[in-house]
C-alpha positions in Angstrom: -18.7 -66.4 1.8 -17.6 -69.2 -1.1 -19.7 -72.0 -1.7 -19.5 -75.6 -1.2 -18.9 -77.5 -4.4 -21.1 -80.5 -4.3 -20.3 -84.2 -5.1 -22.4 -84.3 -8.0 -20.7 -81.0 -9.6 -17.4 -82.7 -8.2 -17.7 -85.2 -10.5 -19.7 -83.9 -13.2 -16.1 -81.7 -13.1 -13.9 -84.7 -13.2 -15.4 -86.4 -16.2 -14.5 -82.6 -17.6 -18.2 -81.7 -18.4 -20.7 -79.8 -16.0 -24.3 -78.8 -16.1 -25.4 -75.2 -15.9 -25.7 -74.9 -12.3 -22.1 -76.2 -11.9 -20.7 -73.9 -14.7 -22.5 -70.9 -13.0 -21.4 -71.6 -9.2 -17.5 -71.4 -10.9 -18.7 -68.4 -12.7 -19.8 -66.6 -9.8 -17.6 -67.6 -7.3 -14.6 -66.1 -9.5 -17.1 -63.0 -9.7 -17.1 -62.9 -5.7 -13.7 -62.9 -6.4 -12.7 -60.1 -8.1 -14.9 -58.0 -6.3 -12.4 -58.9 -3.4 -9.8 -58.2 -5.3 -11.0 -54.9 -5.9 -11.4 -54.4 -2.4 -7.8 -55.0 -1.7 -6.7 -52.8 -4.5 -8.1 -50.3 -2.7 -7.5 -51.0 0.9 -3.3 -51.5 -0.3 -4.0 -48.0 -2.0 -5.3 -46.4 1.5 -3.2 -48.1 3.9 -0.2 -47.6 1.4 2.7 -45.4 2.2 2.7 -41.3 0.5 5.7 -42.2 -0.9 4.1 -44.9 -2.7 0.7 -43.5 -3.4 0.0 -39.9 -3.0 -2.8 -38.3 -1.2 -3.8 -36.8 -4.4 -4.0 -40.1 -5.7 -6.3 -41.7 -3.1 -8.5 -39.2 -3.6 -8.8 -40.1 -6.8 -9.3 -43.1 -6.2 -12.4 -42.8 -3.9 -13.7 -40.6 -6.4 -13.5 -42.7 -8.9 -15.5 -45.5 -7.1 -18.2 -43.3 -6.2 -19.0 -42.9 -9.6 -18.4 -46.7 -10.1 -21.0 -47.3 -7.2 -23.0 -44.8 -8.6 -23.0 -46.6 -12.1 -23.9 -49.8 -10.6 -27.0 -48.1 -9.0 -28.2 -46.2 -11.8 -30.0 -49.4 -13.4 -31.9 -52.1 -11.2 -29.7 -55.1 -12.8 -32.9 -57.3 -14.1 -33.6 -54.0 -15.8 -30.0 -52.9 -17.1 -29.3 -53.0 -21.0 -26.2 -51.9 -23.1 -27.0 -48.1 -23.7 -27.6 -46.9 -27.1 -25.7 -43.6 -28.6 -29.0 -41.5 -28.3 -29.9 -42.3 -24.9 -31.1 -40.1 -22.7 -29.0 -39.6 -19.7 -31.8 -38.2 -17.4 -33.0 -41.2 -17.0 -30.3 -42.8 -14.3 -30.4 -40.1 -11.7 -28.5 -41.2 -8.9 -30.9 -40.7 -6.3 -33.9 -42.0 -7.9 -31.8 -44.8 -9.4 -30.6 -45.9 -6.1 -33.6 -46.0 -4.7 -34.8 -48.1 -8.0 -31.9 -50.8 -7.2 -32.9 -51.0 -3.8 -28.7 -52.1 -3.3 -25.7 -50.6 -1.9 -24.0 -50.7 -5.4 -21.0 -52.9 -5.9 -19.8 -52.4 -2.4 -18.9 -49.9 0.3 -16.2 -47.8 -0.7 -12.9 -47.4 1.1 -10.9 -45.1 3.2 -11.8 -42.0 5.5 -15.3 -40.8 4.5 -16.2 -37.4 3.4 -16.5 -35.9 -0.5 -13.0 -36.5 -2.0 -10.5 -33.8 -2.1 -9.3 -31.5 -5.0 -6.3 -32.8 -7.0 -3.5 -30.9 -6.4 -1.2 -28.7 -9.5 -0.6 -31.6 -12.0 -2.8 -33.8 -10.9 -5.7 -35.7 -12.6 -8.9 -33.7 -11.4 -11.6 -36.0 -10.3 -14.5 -36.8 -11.8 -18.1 -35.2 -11.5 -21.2 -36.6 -11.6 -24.4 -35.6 -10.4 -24.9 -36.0 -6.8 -22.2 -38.8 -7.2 -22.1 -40.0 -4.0 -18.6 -40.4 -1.3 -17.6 -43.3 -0.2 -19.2 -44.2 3.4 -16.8 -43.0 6.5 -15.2 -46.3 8.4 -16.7 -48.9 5.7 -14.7 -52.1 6.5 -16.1 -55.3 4.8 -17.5 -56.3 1.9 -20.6 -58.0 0.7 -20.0 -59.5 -2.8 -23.8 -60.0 -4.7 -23.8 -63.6 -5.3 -25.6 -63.3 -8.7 -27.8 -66.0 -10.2 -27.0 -66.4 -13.8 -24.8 -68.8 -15.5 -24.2 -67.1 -18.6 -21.6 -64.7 -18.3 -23.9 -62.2 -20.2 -26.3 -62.2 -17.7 -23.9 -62.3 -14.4 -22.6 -58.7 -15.7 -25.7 -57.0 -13.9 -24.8 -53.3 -14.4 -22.3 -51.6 -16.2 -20.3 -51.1 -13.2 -20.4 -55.2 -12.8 -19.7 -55.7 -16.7 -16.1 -53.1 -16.2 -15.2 -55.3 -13.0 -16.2 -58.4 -14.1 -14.2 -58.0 -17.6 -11.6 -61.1 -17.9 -8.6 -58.1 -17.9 -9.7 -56.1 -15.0 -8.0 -59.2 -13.1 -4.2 -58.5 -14.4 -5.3 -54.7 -13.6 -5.6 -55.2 -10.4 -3.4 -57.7 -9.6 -0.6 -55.4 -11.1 -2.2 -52.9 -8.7 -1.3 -54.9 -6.1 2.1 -55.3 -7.1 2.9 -51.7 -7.1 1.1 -51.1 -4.0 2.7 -53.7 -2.0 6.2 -52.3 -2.4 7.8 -50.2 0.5 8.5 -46.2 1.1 11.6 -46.0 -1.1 11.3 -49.4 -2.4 10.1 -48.6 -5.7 12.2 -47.9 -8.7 11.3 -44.8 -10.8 10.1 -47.7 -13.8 7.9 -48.9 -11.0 6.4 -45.7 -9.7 6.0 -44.9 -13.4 3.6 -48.6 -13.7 1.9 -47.9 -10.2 1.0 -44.4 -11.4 -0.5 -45.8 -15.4 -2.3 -48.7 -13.0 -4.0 -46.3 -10.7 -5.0 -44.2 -13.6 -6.5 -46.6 -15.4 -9.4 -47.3 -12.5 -10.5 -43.7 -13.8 -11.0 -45.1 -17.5 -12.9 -48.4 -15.6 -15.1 -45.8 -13.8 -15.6 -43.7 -16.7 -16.7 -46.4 -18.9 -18.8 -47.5 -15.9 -20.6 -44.3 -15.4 -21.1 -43.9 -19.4 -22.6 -47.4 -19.6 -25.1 -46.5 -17.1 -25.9 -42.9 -18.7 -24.8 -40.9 -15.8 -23.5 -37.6 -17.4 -20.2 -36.2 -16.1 -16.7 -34.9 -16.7 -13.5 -35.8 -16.0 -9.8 -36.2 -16.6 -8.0 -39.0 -17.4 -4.2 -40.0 -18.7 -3.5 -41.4 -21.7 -0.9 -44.0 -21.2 2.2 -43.8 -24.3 0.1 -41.7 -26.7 -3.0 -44.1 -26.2 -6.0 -43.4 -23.9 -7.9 -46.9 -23.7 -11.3 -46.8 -23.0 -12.5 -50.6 -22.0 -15.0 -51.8 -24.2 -15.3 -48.7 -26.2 -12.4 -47.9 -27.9 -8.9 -46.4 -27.9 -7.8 -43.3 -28.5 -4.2 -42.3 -30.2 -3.5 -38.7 -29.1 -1.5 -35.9 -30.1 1.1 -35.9 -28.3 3.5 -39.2 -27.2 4.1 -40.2 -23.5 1.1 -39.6 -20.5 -1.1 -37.2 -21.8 -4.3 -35.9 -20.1 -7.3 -35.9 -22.1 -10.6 -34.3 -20.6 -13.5 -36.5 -21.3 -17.3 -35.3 -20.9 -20.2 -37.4 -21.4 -23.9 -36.4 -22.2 -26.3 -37.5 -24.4 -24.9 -41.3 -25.2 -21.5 -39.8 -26.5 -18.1 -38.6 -24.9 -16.2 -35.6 -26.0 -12.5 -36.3 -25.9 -10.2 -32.9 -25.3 -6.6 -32.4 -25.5 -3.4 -30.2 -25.8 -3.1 -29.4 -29.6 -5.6 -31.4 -31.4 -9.7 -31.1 -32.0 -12.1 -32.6 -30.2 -13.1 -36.2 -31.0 -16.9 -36.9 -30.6 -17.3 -40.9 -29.5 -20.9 -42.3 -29.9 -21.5 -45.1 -28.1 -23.1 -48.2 -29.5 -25.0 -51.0 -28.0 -22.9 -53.2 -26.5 -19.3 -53.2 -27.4 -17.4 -50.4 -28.6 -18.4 -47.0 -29.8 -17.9 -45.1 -33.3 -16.4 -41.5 -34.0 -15.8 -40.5 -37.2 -12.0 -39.2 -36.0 -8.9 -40.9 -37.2 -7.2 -41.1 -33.5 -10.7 -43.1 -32.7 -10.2 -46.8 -32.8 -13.3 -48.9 -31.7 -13.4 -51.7 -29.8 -14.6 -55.1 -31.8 -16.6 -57.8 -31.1 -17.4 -61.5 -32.8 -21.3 -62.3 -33.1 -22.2 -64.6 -30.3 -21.9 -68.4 -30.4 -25.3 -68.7 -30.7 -28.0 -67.2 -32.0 -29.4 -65.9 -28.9 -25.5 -64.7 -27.3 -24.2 -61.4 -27.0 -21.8 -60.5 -29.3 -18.5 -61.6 -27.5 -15.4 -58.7 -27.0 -12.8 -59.6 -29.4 -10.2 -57.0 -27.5 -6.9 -56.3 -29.1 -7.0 -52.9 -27.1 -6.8 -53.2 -23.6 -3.1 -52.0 -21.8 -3.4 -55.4 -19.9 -4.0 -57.9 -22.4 -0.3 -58.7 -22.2 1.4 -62.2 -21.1 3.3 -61.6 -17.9 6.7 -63.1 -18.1 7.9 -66.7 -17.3 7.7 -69.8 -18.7 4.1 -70.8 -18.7 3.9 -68.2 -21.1 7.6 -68.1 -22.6 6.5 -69.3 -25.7 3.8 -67.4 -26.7 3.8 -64.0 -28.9 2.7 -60.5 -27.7 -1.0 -59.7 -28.0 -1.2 -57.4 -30.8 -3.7 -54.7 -33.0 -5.4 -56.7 -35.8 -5.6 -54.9 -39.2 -9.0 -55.6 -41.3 -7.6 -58.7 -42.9 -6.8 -60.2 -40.0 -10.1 -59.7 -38.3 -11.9 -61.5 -41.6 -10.0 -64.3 -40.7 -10.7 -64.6 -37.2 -14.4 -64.1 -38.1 -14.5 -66.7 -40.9 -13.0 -69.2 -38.1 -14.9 -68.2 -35.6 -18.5 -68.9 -37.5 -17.7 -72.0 -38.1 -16.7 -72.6 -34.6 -20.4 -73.8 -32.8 -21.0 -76.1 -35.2 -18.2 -78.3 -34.5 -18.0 -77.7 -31.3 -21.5 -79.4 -31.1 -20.5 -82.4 -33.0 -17.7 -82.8 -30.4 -20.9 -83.3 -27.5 -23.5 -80.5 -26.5 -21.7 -79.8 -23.3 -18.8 -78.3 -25.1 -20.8 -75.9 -27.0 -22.4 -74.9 -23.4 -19.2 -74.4 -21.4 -18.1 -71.9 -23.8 -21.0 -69.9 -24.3 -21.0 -69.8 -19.6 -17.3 -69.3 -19.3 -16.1 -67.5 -22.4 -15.9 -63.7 -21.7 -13.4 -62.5 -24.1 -10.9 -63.2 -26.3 -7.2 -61.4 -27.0 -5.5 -62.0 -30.6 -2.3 -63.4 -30.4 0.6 -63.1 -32.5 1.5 -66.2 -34.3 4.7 -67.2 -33.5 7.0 -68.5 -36.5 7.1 -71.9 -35.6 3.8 -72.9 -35.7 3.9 -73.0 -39.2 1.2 -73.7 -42.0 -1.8 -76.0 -41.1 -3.7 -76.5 -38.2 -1.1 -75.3 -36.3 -1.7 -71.9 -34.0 -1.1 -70.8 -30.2 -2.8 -70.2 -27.4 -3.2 -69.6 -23.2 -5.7 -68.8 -20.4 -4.6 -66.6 -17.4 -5.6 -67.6 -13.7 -6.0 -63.9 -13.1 -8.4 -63.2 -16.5 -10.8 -65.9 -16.0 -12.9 -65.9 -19.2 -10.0 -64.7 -21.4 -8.8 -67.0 -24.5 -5.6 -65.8 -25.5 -5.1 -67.0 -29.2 -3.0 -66.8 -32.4 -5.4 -66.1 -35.6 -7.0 -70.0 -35.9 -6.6 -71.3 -39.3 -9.4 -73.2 -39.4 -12.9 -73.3 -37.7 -11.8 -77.0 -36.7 -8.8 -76.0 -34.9 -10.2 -72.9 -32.4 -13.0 -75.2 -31.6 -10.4 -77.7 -30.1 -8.5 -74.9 -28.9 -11.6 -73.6 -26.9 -12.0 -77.2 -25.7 -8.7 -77.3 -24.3 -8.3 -73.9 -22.7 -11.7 -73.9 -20.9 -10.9 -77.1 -18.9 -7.8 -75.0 -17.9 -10.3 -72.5 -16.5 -12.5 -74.7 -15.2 -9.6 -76.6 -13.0 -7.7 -73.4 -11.8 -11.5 -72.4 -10.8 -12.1 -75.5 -9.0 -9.1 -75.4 -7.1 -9.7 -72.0 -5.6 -13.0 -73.9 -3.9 -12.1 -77.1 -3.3 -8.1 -78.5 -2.5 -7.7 -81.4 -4.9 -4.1 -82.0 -3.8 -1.1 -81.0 -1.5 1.9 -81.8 -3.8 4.9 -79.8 -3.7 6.2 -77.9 -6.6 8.9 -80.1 -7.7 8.9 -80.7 -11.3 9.7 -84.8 -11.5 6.9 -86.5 -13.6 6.6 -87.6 -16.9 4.4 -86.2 -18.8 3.9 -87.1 -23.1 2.9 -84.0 -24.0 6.4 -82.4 -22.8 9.5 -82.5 -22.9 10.3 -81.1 -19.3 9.7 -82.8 -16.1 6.4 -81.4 -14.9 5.0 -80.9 -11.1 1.8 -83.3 -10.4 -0.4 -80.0 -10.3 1.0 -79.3 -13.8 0.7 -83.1 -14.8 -3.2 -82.5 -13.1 -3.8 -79.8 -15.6 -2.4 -81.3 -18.5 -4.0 -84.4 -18.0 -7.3 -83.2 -17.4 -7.5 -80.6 -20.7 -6.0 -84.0 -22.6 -8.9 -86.0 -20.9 -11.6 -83.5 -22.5 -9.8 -83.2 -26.0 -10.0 -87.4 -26.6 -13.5 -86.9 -25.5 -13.9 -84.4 -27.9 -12.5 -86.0 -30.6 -14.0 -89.4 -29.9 -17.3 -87.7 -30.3 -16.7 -85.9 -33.6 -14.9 -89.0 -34.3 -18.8 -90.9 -34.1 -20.5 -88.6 -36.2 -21.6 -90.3 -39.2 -20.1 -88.7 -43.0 -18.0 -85.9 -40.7 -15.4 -85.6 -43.4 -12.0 -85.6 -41.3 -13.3 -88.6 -39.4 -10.5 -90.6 -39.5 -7.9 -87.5 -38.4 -10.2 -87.2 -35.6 -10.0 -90.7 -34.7 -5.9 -90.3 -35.0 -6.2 -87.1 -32.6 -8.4 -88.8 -30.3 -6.1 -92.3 -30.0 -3.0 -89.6 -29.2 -4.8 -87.7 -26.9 -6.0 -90.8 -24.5 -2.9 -92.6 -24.7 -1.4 -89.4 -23.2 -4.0 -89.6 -20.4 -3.1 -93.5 -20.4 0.5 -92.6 -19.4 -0.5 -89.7 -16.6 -3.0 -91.8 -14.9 -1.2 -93.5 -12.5 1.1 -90.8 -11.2 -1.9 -88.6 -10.2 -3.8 -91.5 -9.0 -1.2 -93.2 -7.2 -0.3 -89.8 -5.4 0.1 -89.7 -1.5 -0.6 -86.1 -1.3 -4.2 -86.3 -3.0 -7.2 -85.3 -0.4 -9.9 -87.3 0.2 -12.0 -85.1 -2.4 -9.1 -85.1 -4.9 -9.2 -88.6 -5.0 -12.3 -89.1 -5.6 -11.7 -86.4 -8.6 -8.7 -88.3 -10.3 -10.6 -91.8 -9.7 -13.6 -90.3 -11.5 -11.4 -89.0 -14.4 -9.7 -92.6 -14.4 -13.6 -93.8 -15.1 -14.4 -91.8 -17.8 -10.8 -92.5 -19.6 -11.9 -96.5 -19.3 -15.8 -95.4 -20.9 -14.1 -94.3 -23.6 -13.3 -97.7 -24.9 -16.5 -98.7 -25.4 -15.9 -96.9 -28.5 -12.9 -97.4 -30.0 -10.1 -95.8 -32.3 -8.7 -97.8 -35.7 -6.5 -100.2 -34.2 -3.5 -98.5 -36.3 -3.8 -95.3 -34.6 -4.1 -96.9 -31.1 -0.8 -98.3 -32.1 0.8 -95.1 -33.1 -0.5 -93.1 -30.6 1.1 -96.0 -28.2 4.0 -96.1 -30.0 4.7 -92.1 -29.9 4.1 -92.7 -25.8 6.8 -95.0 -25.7 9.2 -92.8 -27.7 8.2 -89.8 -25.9 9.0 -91.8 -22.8 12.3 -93.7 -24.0 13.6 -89.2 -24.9 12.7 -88.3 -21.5 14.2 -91.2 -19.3 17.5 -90.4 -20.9 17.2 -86.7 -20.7 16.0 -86.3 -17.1 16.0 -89.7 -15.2 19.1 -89.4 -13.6 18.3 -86.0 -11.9 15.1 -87.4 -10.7 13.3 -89.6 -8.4 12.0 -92.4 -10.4 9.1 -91.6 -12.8 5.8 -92.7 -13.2 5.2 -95.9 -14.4 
């Protein structure tokens, strides 16, 4: 079912660059993916105790995929475009359409077969389509497509594909799995309460699906604290605080949001991201322009209930996503249209790699002590591939490294799911510049590697004649491969390396060696060296004693 990485994308990894056919077999196999994870979701929901998901509830569930399925059969996907607010919805009949795709949608559905059952008193009612179809009695695998596109634009083949292949569907469902996985009685009323916002939030997914695709319908769904998220489209701030059900019915390109106490709010939706209303509890989703001329706009989401860091310390030091007000968002976009530019005088291949891997990106709150300058935050979640999670860059300079950096985080944690680069332990014991803590060698791997791709990056704008902060780049790109310098022979010298992960760290070795056929100022060779040295002396004393010996 997952592809075979070959040697030449291997390395063409290693050296942290890759060609479009290497960018797009990551791409897709983290599609193939989530489409399994989706699977599981609902499998854990169906095999799942009553006590820890209802029977109302897994009805719901099923119901809600058939319309997913359904919205991913509407439109052949060579054929599929973002639909406009005045679109006609009798245009994606489900039987015609299906026929049209010539596909069994997404996948087969879960569960016992038949139509799904009524919701019980208080519970969400399902949703209704037209001839939406039920899932398939005794469907037990899984097919994933194994689309052909590298750009992530084009690997989002229907609208049901562009909800499941979204960076945050990931957390979704993995906190899906979380609740799910817990035991009759096992689960605290705080995490029924999360199980219950989780499952409810596949109905938003499959609305937004089915609205994408022009499939009229109606349905309920629960807004979650006073806010009913609709991914991609918008959010809407209701009446009333806590879970509240708003019935939502869609016809003509637009939705009709009803609740208790309050007027209807008319949505209109746009092509491509988000969707305007002229009603105050309406906020719409945003987007930036794309990279390039000929990209898609790119989701800029400061909405979505699971943009959130999960706790621990890979994140511990990051702020809470957070709503953007309009002055915040010119500043985002005056960095951001600055951003291709230098990201092509860092080398063509960076430019490339963000416009096949970048999905999304989620607006961080800057944390105090980042301070003025060039200084801002950001992360990338294994579970959101495609997500940059960022504080507001100050400069145009700055995201473009920060894109640099975070994508070969990306790229690694998706190579690693194909190919095993190493079988180290977890123990944190080696020495790495760029912190102060002892890190584990698959840490050190990661760090190492994103540090690998920033000196390249820098080197390169470094070389560009009359680039004005030429010799700050130089300075940035001495630090960053004397960092490298000091990592290289821990993760080479490693016992626990495969024979493919070897070949991996030897070939990022190489390309740390080309780089001095070009090289730095000797003054900021010799303070980068001299800040590894320091930075080594600080951590000897610190955590030497507790540890095995360190890397030399």
């Amino acid at each position: 079912m997952f592809p075979v990485v070959p040697d030449r994308a291997l390395l063409e990894l290693a050296r942290t660059e890759g060609g479009p056919d290497t960018l797009a077999l990551l791409a897709r196999d983290q599609d193939t993916r989530r489409l399994l994870l989706l699977r599981a979701v609902l499998d854990a929901a169906e095999a799942a105790d009553r006590s820890v998901c209802t029977a109302a509830q897994k009805a719901r569930l099923r119901a809600d995929w058939a319309l997913l399925t359904e919205a991913d059969r509407a439109v052949a996907p060579s054929a599929w475009r973002p639909p406009r607010h005045r679109a006609d919805p009798t245009t994606a009949g489900a039987g015609e359409a299906a026929t049209r795709a010539g596909s069994d949608g997404l996948a087969p559905a879960v569960g016992p077969g038949g139509p799904a059952t009524p919701a019980g008193p208080g519970d969400p009612a399902p949703p209704v389509g037209p001839g939406a179809p039920a899932p398939p009695a005794g469907a037990d695998d899984v097919t994933p497509p194994w689309l052909p596109a590298p750009a992530a634009a084009e690997a989002w083949a229907s609208p049901a594909r562009a909800r499941v292949f979204h960076p945050l569907t990931g957390p979704w469902a993995r906190s899906c799995l979380r609740g799910l996985d817990s035991g009759p009685g096992a689960a605290g009323e705080e995490r029924s309460r999360r199980l219950r916002r989780d499952l409810a939030h596949f109905s938003a997914i499959a609305a937004v699906a089915a609205a994408g695709a022009g499939i009229p319908f109606t349905t309920r769904l629960t807004a979650r604290a006073g806010i009913l998220a609709l991914p991609s489209l918008g959010a809407l701030q209701t009446a009333r605080s806590g879970d509240v059900p708003v019935d939502v019915s869609c016809a003509g390109g637009r939705l009709v949001l009803r609740q208790p106490d309050a007027p209807d709010v008319t949505v209109h939706l746009e092509s491509g991201v988000g969707a305007w209303s002229g009603a105050l509890a309406w906020t719409p989703a945003h987007a930036l322009p794309g990279l390039t001329p000929t990209a898609p706009p790119l989701p800029f989401d400061d909405l979505d209930p699971y943009r959130e860091l999960p706790d621990g310390p890979r994140h511990g030091d990051l702020r809470t996503p957070f709503a953007l007000d309009d002055a915040e968002r010119k500043r985002w976009l005056q960095a951001w249209s600055g951003t291709a530019p230098v990201l092509r005088s860092g080398g063509a291949r960076r430019l490339a790699e963000a416009g096949a891997l970048l999905r999304c990106l989620v607006p961080l709150e800057t944390p105090p002590d980042v301070g003025a300058g060039r200084g801002s935050c950001s992360a990338t979640r294994r579970e959101a591939f495609g997500a940059l999670l960022s504080s507001t860059p100050p400069d145009p300079v700055t995201f473009a490294a920060t894109l640099v950096h975070e994508l070969q985080h990306a790229k690694l944690a998706a190579l690693g799911d194909l190919v095993t680069l190493h079988r180290a332990g977890p123990e944190a014991r080696y020495f790495a510049p760029w912190r102060a803590d002892p890190r584990p060698y698959d840490g050190l791997l990661q760090g190492a590697y994103s540090h690998l791709a920033m000196a390249d990056f820098y080197q390169r704008r470094a070389l560009v004649p009359g680039l004005p902060d030429r010799d700050w780049s130089w300075a940035q790109h001495a630090r960053y491969r004397a960092q490298v310098r000091a990592a290289l022979p821990a993760l080479v010298g490693s016992p626990d390396l495969t024979v493919r992960g070897r070949r991996f760290v030897d070939e990022m070795a190489a390309a740390h060696e080309r780089m001095a056929e070009h090289p730095a100022p000797r003054g900021h060779v010799a303070r980068a060296q001299a800040y590894v040295e320091s930075a080594r002396a600080l951590w000897t004393r610190r955590h030497a004693s507790a540890l095995p010996p360190p890397n030399e």
